[in-house]
N, C-alpha and C positions, 0 to 999 in steps of 0.2 A: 777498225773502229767505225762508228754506226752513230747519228745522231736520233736514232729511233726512239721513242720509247716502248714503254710495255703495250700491251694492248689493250690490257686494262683498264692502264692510265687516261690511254687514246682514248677507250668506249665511255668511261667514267667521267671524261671531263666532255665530251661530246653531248653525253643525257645533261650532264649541271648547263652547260651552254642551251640545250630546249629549254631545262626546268629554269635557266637564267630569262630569257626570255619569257615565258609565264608570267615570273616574279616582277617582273621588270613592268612589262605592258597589263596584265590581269591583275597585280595587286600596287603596282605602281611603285614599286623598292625602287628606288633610285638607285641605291648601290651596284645593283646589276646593271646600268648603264655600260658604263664601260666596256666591260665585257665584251658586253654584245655586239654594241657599235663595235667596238675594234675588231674583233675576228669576223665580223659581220664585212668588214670593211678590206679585211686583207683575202677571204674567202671569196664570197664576190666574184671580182673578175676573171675568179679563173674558167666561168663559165663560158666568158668571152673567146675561148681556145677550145673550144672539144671535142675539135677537128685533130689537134696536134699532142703529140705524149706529156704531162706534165710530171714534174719531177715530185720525189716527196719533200727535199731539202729545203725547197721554198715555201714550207710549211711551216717552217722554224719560228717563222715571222706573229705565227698563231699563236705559239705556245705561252706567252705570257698573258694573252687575253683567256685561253681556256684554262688556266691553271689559278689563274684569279677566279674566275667562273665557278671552279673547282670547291677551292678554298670556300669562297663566299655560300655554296651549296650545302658544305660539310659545314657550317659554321651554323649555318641554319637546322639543322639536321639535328646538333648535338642540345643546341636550344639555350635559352640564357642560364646567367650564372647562378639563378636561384630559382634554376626549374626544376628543381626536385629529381625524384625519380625519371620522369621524361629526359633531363641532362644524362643518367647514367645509361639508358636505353639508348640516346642517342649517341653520345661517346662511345659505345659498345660497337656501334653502327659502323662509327667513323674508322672507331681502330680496325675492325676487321676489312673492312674495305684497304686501307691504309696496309696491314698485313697480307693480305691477298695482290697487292700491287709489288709489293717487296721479293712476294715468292714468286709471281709472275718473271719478273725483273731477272730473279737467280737462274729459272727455266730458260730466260731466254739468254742469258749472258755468253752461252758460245760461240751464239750468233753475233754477238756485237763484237766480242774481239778476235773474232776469227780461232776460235776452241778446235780444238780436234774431234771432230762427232765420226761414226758410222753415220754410212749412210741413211738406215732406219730411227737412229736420234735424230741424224737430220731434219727427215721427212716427218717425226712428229713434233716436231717443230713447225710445219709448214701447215696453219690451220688450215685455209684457203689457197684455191687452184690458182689464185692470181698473187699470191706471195711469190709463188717461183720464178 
């Protein structure tokens, strides 16, 4: 078992963490505070090290800041409750994102609890040369 997530998830909640930023500093949302400051704050130092291997597990520490970031991005996205058509284009948005994360997740699930793949499942599994 793996405390990994998708890669999706990872890339998805990475771009809301910039566009949190954006939102934050260029339109002044407070909501996006948070966020930012905190994985801003647990990311960080690991600049301090870049001489030395760092693990991903101490990563873990992020993940409620970018999944709030996440959230807070898809909420914006879908748009308020009496935005009309805009709310259904945006919900449209969100689900498929949201769907595409899910099936990401099932692709990768052999990986996380140690599945039985061939070799060649394995290896398309392995998007990048620095997964191995």
């Amino acid at each position: 078992m793996t405390t990994l997530g998708t890669p999706l998830l990872w890339w998805g909640a990475a771009a809301a963490l910039a566009a949190a930023i954006v939102l934050w500093i260029g339109l002044r949302d407070q909501r996006f505070a948070v966020p930012v400051v905190g994985a801003l704050s647990m990311w960080l130092p690991w600049y301090q090290y870049t001489e030395r291997p760092l693990f991903f597990f101490y990563a873990i520490c992020i993940v409620p800041f970018t999944v709030t970031a996440l959230a807070l991005c898809l909420g914006r996205i879908i748009g308020p409750a009496d935005g009309g058509w805009r709310r259904v284009v945006g919900a449209t948005i969100a689900g498929v994102f949201v769907a595409l994360v899910i099936l990401n997740f099932a692709w990768f699930w052999p990986l996380y609890t140690d599945g039985l793949l061939t070799w060649s499942q394995w290896w398309s599994r392995m998007w990048f040369p620095s997964w191995v």
